[in-house]
C-alpha positions in Angstrom: -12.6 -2.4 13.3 -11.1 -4.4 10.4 -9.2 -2.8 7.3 -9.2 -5.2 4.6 -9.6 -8.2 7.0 -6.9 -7.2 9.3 -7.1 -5.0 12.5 -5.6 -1.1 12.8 -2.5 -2.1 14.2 -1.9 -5.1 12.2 -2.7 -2.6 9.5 -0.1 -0.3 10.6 2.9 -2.9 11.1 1.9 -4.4 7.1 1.3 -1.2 5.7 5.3 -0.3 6.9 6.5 -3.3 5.8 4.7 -3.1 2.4 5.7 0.8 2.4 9.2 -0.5 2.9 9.6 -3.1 0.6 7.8 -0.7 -2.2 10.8 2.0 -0.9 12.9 -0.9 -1.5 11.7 -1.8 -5.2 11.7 1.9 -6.2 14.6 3.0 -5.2 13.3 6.1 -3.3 14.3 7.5 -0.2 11.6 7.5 2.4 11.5 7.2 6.3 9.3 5.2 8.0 6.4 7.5 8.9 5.5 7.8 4.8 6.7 4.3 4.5 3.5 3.1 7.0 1.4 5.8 5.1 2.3 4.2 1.6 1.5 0.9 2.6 -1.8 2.1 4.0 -3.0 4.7 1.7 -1.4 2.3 -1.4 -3.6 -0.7 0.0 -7.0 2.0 -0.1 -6.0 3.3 -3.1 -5.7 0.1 -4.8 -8.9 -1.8 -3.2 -10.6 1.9 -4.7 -9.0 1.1 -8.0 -9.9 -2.7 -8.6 -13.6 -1.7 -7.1 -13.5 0.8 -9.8 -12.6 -1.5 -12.3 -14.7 -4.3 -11.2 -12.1 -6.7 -10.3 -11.6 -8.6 -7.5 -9.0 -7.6 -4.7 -6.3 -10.4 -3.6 -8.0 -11.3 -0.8 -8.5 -10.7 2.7 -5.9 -11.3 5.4 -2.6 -9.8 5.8 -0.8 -11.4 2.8 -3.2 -10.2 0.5 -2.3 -6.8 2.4 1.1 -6.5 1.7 0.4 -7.7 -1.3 -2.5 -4.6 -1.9 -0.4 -2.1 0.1 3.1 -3.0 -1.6 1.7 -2.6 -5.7 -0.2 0.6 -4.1 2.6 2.3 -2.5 4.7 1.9 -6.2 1.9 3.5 -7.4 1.9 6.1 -5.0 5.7 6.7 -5.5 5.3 6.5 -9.2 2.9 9.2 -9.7 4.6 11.0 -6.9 7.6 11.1 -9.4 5.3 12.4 -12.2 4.0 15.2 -10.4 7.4 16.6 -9.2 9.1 16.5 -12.7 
C-alpha cells in the first residue's frame, strides 16, 4: 500500500522529518510522536485541500512528500494556535 507514491514506513520516516522541520519553522514545541503525525496528517490534509481546490499536488515520491507533509503540518500548527487562543 502506497501513500502519495511512497510506502507506510517510508511515509512514517518523511512524515517525521517533514513534522520536524515544520516544528522547526514554527517555532513550537513538539515531540516526535505529533511530529510523525503532522507530517502525515499535514500531507492528507493538504492533498484533501488542493483536491478540493482543483489543483494539482507536487507530485508523487517522497520529495513531493515532505514537501506536502511540511506546508501541511504549518498548517496544522497554525490553526492549532488559533483554536487555543
Amino acid at each position: 500500500m502506497d501513500v502519495n507514491g511512497v510506502g507506510w514506513i517510508a511515509a512514517i520516516i518523511i512524515g517525521g522529518l517533514a513534522g520536524w522541520l515544520a516544528e522547526m519553522f514554527m517555532k513550537s514545541d513538539t515531540g516526535i510522536f505529533m511530529n510523525i503525525v503532522l507530517g502525515i496528517v499535514g500531507a492528507i490534509v493538504l492533498n484533501a485541500i488542493l483536491q478540493a481546490l482543483n489543483i494539482g499536488a507536487f507530485g508523487v515520491g517522497w520529495f513531493a512528500y515532505l514537501i506536502t507533509g511540511f506546508i501541511g503540518a504549518c498548517l496544522l500548527i497554525w490553526v492549532g494556535r488559533l483554536v487555543r487562543r
